[in-house]
C-alpha positions, 0 to 999 in steps of 0.5 A: 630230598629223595628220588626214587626209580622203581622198576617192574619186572616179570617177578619181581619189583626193584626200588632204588632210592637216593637221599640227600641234603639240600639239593643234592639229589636234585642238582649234584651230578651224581643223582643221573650217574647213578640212575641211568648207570641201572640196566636190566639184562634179558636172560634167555629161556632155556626151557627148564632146569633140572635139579638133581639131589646129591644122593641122587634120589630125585630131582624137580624140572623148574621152568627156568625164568624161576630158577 
């Protein structure tokens, strides 16, 4: 038996998966800790982020939800 919770974010996409024998994964309390203990926090848009070389001779602005 196996249960699955997929989650789709901004870029990118989360699968947690829980198998088991018999009913294990449909009866044991387990099963719920484990599924509702997933959170997702919102991370706050700072604008960008600025990447500077070590030898300093260049850097890149990456928008920062990719960094």
């Amino acid at each position: 038996m196996q249960r699955y919770q997929i989650h789709f974010l901004q870029d990118e996409i989360y699968v947690f998966k829980m198998s088991g024998t018999e009913d294990y994964v449909t009866a044991g309390p387990e099963n719920d800790l484990f599924f509702n203990s997933i959170r997702f926090h919102k991370k706050e848009n700072s604008g960008k982020y600025i990447y500077t070389a070590k030898a300093k001779n260049f850097e890149i602005n990456f928008p920062s939800p990719y960094v």
